[in-house]
C-alpha positions as a Markdown table, in Angstrom:
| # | Residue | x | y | z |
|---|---|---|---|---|
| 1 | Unk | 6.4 | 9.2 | -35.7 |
| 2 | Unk | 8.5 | 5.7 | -35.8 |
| 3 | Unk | 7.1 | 2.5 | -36.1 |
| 4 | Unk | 7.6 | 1.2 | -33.3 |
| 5 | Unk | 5.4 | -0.9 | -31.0 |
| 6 | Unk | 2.4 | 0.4 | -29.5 |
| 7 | Unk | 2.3 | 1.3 | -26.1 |
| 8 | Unk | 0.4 | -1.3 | -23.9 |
| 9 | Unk | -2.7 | -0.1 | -22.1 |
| 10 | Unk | -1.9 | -0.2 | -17.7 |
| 11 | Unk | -3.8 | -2.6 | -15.9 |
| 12 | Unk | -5.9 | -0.7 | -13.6 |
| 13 | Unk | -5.2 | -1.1 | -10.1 |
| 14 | Unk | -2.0 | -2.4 | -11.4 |
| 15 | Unk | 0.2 | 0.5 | -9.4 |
| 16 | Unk | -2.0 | 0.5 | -6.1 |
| 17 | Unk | -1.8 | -3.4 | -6.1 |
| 18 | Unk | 1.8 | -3.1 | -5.9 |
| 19 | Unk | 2.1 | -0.8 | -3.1 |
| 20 | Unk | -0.3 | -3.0 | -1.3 |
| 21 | Unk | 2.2 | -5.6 | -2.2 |
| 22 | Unk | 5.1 | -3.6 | -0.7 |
| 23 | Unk | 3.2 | -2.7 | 2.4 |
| 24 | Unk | 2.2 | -6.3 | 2.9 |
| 25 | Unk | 5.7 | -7.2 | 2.5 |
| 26 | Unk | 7.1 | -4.7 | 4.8 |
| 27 | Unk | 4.7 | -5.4 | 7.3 |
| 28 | Unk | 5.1 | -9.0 | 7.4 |
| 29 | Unk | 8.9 | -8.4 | 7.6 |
| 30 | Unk | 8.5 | -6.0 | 10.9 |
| 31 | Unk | 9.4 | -2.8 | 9.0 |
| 32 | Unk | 6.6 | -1.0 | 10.9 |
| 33 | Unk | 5.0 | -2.8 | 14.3 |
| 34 | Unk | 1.8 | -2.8 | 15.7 |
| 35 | Unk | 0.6 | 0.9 | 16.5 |
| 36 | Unk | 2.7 | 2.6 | 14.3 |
| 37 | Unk | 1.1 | 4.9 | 12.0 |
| 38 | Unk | 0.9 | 4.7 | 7.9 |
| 39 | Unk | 0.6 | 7.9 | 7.0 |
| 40 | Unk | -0.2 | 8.2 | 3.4 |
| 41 | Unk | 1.7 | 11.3 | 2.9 |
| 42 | Unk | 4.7 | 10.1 | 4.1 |
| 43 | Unk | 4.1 | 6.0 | 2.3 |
| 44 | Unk | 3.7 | 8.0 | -1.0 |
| 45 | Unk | 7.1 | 9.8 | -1.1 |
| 46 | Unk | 8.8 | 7.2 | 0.1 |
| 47 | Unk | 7.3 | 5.1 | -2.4 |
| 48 | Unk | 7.6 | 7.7 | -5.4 |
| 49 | Unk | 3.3 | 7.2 | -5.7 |
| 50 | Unk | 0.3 | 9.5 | -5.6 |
| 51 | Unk | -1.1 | 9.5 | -2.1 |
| 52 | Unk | -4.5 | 8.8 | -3.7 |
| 53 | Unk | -2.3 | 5.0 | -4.7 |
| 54 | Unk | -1.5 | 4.4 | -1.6 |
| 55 | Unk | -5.3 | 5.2 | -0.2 |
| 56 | Unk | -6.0 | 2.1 | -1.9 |
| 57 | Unk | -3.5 | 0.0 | -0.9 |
| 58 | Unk | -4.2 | 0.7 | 2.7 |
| 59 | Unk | -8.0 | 0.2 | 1.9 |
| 60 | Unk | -7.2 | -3.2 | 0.6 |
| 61 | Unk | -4.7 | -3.8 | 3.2 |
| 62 | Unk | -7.3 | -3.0 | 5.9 |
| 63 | Unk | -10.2 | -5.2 | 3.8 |
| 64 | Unk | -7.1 | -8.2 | 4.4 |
| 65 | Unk | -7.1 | -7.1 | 8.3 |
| 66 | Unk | -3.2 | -5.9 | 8.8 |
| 67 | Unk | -3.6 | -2.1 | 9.2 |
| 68 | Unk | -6.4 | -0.9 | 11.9 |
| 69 | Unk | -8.2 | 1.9 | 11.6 |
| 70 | Unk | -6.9 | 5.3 | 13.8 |
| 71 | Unk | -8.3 | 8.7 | 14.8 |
| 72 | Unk | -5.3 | 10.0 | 12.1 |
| 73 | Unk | -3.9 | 8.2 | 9.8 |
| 74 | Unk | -3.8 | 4.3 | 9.8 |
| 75 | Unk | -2.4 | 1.6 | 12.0 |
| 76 | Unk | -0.3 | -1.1 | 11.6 |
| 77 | Unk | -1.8 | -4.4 | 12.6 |
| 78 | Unk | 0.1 | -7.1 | 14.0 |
| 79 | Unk | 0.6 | -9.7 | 11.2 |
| 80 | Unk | 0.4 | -12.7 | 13.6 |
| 81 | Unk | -2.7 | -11.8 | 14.5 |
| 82 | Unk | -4.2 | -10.1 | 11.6 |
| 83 | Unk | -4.5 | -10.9 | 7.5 |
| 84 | Unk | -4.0 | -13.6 | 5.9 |
């Protein structure tokens, strides 16, 4: 083994806090409108993350009021009216 530097520990929630950073973003920006559906399975390839990451983006996304709730999958809020 070299002696090189030590691997730095990940900040937990680090990767899920920046898919919820790219979902807020795209949302604000109009990439998906009100009603469309965030399905994880779909959010998680396209985003190269486990779909259990992007569960818990879209839980803190929905704790910040952008995506509703649906019968399957999840909702995309209206940013005007919803969130921060």
């Amino acid at each position: 083994m070299t002696s090189a530097a030590p691997l730095q520990p990940v900040k937990a929630g680090s990767l899920s806090r920046q898919v919820f950073e790219a979902l807020r973003t795209a949302i604000f920006a109009g990439r998906f409108s009100p009603g469309d559906s965030l399905r994880e399975l779909y959010l998680a390839r396209d985003l190269n993350v486990s779909q259990a990451t992007v569960r818990e983006a879209l839980a803190q996304l929905e704790q910040d009021g952008l995506p509703e709730a649906a019968t399957r999958g999840r909702a995309c809020g209206s940013p005007t009216t919803t969130g921060r």
